[in-house]
C-alpha positions in Angstrom: 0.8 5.7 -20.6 3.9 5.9 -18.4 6.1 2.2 -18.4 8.5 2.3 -15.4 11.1 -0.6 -14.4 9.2 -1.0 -11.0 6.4 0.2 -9.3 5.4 -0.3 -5.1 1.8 0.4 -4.0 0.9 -0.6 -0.5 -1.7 0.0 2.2 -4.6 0.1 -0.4 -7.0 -1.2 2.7 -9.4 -2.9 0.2 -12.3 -3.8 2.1 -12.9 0.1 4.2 -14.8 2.9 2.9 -11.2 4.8 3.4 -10.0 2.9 0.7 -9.8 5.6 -2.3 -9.7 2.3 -4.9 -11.1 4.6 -7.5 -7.8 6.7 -7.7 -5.6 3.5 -7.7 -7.1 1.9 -10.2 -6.8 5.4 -12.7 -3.3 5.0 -11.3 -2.9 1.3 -12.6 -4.7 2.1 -15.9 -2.6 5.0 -16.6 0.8 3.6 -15.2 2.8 0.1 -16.5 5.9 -1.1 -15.4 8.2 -4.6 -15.5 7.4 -5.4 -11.9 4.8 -4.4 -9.4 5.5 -5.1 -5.6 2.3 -5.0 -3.7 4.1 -4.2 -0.2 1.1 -5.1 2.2 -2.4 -4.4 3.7 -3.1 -4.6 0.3 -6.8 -6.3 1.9 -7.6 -5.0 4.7 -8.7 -8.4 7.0 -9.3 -6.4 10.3 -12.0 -4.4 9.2 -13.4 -7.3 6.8 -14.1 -9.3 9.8 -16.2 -7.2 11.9 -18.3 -5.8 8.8 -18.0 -7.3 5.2 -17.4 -4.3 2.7 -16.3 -5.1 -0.8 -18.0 -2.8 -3.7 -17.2 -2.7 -7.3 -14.4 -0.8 -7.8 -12.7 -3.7 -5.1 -13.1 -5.8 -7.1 -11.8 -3.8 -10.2 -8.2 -3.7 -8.1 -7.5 -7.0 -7.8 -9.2 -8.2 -11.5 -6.6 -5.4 -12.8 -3.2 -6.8 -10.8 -4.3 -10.3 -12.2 -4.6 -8.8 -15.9 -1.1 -6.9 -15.7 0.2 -10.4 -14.1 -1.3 -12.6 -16.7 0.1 -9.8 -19.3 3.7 -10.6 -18.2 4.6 -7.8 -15.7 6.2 -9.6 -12.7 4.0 -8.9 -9.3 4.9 -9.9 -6.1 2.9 -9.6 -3.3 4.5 -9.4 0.2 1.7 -9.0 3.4 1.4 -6.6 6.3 -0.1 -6.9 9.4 -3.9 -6.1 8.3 -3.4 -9.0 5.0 -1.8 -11.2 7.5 -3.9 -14.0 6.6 -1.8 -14.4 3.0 1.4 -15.0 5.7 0.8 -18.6 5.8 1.0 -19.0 1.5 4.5 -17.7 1.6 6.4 -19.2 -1.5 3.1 -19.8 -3.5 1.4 -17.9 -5.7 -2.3 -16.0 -6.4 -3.3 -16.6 -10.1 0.3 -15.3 -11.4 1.1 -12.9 -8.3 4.2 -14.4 -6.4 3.4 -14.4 -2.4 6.9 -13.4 -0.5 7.8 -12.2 3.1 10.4 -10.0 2.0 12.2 -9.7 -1.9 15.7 -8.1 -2.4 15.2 -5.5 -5.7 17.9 -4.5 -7.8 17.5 -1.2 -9.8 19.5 -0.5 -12.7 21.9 1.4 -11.4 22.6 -1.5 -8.9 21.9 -0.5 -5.8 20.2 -3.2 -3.3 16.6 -2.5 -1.9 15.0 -4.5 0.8 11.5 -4.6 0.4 9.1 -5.4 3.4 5.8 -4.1 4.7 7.2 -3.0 8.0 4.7 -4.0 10.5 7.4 -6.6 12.5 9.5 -3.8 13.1 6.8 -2.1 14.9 7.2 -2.4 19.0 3.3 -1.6 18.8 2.8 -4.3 16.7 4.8 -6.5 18.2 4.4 -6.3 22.1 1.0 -4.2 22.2 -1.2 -5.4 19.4 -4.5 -4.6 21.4 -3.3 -0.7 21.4 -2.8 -1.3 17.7 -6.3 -2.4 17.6 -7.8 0.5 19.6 -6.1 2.7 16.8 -7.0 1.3 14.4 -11.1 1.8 15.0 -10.3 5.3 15.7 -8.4 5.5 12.6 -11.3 4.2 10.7 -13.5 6.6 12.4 -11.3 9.7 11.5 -11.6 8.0 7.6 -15.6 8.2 8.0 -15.3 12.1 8.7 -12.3 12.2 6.2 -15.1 10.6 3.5 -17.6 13.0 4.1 -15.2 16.0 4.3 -13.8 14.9 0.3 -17.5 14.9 -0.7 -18.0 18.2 -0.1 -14.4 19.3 -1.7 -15.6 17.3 -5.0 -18.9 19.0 -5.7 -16.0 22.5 -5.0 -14.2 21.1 -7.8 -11.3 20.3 -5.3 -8.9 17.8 -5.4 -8.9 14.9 -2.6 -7.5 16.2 0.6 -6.1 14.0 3.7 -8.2 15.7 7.1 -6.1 12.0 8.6 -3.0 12.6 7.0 -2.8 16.3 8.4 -4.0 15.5 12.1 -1.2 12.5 11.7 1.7 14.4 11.0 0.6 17.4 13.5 0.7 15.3 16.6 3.8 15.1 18.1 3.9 12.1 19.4 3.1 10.5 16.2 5.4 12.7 14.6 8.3 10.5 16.8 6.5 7.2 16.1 7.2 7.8 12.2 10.7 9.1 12.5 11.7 6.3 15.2 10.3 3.7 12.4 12.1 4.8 9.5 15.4 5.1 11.4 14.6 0.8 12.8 13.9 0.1 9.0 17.1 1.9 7.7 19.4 0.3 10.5 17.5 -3.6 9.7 18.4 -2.8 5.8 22.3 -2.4 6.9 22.0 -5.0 8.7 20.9 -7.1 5.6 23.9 -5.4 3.6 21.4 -3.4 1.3 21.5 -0.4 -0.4 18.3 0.8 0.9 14.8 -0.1 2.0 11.0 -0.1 0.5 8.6 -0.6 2.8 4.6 0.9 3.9 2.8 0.8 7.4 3.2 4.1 8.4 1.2 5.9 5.8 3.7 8.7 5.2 5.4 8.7 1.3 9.1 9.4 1.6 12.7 9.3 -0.4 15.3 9.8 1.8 18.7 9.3 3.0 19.2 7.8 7.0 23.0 8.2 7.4 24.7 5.2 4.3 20.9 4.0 3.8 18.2 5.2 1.4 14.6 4.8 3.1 11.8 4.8 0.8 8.5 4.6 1.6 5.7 4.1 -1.4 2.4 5.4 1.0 -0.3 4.5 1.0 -4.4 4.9 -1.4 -6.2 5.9 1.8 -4.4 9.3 2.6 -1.5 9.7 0.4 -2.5 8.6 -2.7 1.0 7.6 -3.6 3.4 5.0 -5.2 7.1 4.8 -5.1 8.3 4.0 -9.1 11.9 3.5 -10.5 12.3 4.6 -13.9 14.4 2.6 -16.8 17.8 4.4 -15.4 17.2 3.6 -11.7 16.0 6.4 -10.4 13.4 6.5 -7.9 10.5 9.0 -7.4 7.1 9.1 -5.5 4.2 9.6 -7.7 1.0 11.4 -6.5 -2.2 10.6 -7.8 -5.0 12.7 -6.5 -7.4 13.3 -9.2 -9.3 10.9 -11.8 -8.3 11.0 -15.2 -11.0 9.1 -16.7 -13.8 9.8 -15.2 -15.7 6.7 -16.2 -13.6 3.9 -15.4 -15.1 1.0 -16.5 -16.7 -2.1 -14.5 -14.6 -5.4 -14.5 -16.7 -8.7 -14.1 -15.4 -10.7 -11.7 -16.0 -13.5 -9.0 -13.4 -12.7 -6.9 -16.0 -10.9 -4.1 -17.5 -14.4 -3.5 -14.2 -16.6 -3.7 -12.8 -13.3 -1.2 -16.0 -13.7 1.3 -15.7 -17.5 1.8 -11.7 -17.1 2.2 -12.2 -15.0 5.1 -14.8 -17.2 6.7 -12.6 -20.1 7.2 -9.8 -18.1 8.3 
């Protein structure tokens, strides 16, 4: 069992068939820390509108945040733009996990890292959201073929492979899109005298310097398979997480699928 100081996960997209819960919740079982930031589209409320999709091992993810916030790690939750529906609890809290729009963390060593999702810093976002739409159901279309493509790499004995991830980062133009966003995040976390910034959206796990500011960015469970962890001296690192440990995770009980359903229906 690894204990870190602080761990982020984002963009878990519970409620698609991309979502690789499965892998995140080995993660969680295998991985403890002090504080967990949940850094948004932690649900995924697009997709869970136009077809309800919740199995099992859904479930599992958000019984085990509640267990490791009942246990006394601090977890706070901050949405994107797919959980945007938890935007309107800011300041309250889920069971023990603290809802926020954006948290300053301190690491040991001191330095100050802003922590948002990203998605308002997004011109497509903001001033196209219908394009951001139309990407999004082809996004969850490439996932479909992604699915079926890791199928056939398991029964190889292979390790899970991103067929989005790759196509991603070989178009150019979305090549620009990503290093346009991580330069808007580093200048907004200046501007917010921090140290650095911890954010998601964009899918693409990353430690680096932008000029003064270190950007971080934790990934995402639908391509990456990656969270961003600070260990007890302050240091920060991306884990990976492509295989299964245990093999045979075991099935949490839970009500939260019904409680989840009728949330979304009166939204």
């Amino acid at each position: 069992m690894n204990h870190y100081r602080a761990i982020w996960i984002s963009d878990v997209h519970l409620g698609t068939s991309g979502c690789q819960a499965k892998y995140l919740l080995d993660f969680l079982k295998h991985n403890e820390a002090d504080k967990f930031y949940l850094v948004g589209d932690i649900i995924d409320g697009w997709q869970l509108k136009k077809r309800w999709y919740w199995p099992q091992a859904h479930n599992d993810v958000i019984q085990k945040l509640l267990r490791k916030a009942r246990k006394g790690s601090e977890v706070v939750f901050i949405p994107g733009n797919h959980d945007e529906m938890a935007r309107q609890f800011f300041g309250m809290s889920l069971g023990d996990i603290r809802i926020e729009e954006e948290v300053i963390h301190v690491t040991a060593n001191g330095k100050r890292l802003w922590i948002t999702h990203g998605d308002l810093f997004d011109s497509v976002m903001q001033y196209a959201k219908w394009l951001a739409y139309v990407g999004d159901t082809l996004y969850t279309f490439i996932l479909w073929v992604n699915g079926w493509f890791n199928k056939v790499r398991a029964r190889m004995g292979l390790h899970y492979w991103s067929l989005s991830q790759y196509l991603k980062h070989s178009v150019k133009n979305a090549v620009n899109f990503i290093a346009d966003f991580e330069q808007i995040m580093a200048r907004e976390a200046r501007i917010r005298g921090c140290d650095g910034v911890v954010c998601g959206h964009i899918h693409k796990a990353e430690i680096r310097m932008i000029d003064d500011i270190l950007y971080c960015n934790d990934g995402d469970w639908v391509e990456s398979l990656s969270a961003l962890v600070e260990d007890m001296n302050g240091e920060l690192k991306i884990v990976h997480w492509p295989k299964i440990l245990d093999d045979k995770p075991k099935a949490i009980p839970t009500r939260i699928e019904t409680q989840l359903k009728e949330s979304m229906e009166t939204v």
